[in-house]
C-alpha positions in Angstrom: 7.8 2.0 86.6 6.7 5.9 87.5 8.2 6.7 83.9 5.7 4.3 82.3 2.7 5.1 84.0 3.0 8.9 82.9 3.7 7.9 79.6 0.3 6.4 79.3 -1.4 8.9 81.4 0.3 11.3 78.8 -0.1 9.1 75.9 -3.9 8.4 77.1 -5.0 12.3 77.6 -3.6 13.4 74.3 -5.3 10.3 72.4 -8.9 11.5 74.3 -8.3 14.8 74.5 -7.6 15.3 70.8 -10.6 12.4 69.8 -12.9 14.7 72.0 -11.6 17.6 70.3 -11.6 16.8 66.7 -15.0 15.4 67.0 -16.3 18.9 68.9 -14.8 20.4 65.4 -16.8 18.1 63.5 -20.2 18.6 65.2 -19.5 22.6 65.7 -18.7 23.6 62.7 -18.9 20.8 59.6 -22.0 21.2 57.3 -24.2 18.5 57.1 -23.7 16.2 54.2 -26.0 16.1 51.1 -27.0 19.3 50.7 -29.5 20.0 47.6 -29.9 23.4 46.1 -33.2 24.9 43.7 -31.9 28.7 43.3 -30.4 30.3 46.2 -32.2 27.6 48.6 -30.6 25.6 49.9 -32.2 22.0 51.9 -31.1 18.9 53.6 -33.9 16.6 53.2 -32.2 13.5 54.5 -31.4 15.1 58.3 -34.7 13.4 59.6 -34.1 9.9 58.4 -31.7 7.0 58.9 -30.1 8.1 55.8 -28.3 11.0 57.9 -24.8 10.8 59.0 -24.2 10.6 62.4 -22.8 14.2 62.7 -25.6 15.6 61.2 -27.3 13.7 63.6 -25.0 14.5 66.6 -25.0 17.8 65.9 -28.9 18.0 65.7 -29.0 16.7 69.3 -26.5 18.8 70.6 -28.7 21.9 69.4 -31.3 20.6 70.8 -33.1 20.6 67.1 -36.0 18.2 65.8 -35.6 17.8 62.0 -38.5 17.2 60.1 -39.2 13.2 58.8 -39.0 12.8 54.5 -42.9 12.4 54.7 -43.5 15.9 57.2 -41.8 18.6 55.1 -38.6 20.1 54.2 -36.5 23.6 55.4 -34.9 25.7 53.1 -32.8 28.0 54.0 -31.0 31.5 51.8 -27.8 32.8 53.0 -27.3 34.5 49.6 -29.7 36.6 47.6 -30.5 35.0 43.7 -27.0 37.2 42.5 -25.1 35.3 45.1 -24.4 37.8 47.5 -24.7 37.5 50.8 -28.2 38.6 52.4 -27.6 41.5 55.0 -30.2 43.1 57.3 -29.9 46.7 56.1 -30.9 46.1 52.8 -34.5 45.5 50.9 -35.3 42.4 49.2 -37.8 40.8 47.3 -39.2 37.4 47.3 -41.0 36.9 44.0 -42.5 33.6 42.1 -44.3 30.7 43.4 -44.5 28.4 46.1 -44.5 24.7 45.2 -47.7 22.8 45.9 -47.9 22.7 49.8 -50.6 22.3 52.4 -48.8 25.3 54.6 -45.7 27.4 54.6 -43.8 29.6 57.1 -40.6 32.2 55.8 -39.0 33.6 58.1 -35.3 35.8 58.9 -32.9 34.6 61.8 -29.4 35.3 62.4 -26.5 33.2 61.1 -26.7 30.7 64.0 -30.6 30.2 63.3 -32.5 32.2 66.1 -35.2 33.9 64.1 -34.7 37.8 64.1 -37.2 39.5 67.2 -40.3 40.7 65.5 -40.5 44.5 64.7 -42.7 46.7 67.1 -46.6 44.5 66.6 -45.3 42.9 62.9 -45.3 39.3 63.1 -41.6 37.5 62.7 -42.9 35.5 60.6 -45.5 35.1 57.3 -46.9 32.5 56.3 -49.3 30.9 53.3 -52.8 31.8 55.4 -51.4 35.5 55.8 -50.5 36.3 52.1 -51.3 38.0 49.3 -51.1 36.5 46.3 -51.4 38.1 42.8 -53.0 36.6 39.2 -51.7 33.1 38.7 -50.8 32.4 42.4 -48.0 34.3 42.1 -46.1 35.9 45.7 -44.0 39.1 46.0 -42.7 38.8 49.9 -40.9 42.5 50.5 -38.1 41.8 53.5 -36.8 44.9 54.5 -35.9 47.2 57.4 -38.3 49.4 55.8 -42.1 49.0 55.8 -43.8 48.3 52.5 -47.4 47.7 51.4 -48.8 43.8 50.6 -46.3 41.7 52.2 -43.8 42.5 54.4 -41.7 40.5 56.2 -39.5 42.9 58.7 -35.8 42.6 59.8 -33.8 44.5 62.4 -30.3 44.9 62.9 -27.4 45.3 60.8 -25.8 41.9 60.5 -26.1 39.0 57.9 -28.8 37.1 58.1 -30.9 34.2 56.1 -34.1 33.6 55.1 -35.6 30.1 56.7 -38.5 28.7 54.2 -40.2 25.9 55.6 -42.6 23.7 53.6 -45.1 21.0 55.4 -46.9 18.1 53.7 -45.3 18.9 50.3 -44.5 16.2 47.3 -40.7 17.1 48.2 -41.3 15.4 51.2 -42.9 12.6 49.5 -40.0 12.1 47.1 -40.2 14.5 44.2 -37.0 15.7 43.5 -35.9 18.9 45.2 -34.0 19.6 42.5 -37.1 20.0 39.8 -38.6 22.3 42.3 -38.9 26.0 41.5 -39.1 27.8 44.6 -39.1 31.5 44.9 -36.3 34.1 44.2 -34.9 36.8 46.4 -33.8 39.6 44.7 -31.7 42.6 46.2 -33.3 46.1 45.5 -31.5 48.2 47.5 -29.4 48.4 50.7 -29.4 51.6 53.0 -26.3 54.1 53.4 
């Protein structure tokens, strides 16, 4: 009788145990599915609406994140430069092209877990579209760098990896135009420091 009951008391704790732990894998550390790429951008337009799987969704909660509905905008988000090497915080950048059609944009850096990078001495974190300067034909160059630069600068600290976070709000890609057709901006590495 005593045999039995440990048995299922042991048979009971592994079965939760490893059901608790395998889904703790799942929600910590498995991408979210459907991922659409335009360059080295790379989105997940469906993590606001029923079409998300429920680990995206779990893992959302667990975070404590709000993602954005198909009609309120899209995130982007560069862990690699257009070459496809990995974006690191010692080294200069450039952002260069054109943003799609959008009523308002933010880019900003932030660590590999998402926690935007602290601002540098009174430099915003952040830019976004009502802050920049554009050149002939609406055209952006965005400098990220340790470094300060003229026109646009967008500064990082530290000397880890790092990724770019482009947000675009009230946008036709969240209204259904194909991410894929989009032609968001490139990042291009120009040089990395010592």
């Amino acid at each position: 009788m005593l045999r039995t009951v440990l048995l299922t008391l042991l048979t009971l704790s592994i079965a939760i145990g490893g059901g608790a732990g395998s889904l703790y894998f799942v929600i910590k550390s498995a991408p979210p599915i459907g991922p659409v790429e335009a360059g080295p951008w790379i989105a997940f337009p469906d993590l606001g609406t029923t079409l998300a799987d429920p680990y995206s969704r779990a893992r959302f909660a667990r975070e404590g994140g709000i993602p954005f509905g198909r009609a309120e905008g899209v995130v982007f988000t560069a862990t690699q430069d257009s070459a496809g090497q990995a974006l690191s915080r010692t080294c200069t950048y450039r952002v260069e092209g054109s943003m799609p059609s959008t009523r308002f944009w933010t880019l900003h850096a932030s660590d590999m877990l998402g926690v935007p990078l602290p601002p540098l001495g009174r430099r915003p974190a952040a830019l976004n579209s009502e802050v920049i300067l554009h050149r002939p034909g609406n055209a952006l160059v965005i400098s990220v760098s340790p470094h300060p630069h003229p026109e646009n600068w967008l500064p990082v600290t530290g000397q880890q990896a790092m990724q770019l976070v482009l947000t675009l709000l009230d946008t036709p890609v969240s209204a259904g135009f194909e991410i894929t057709e989009l032609a968001l901006p490139e990042i291009n590495r120009v040089n990395c420091d010592a």
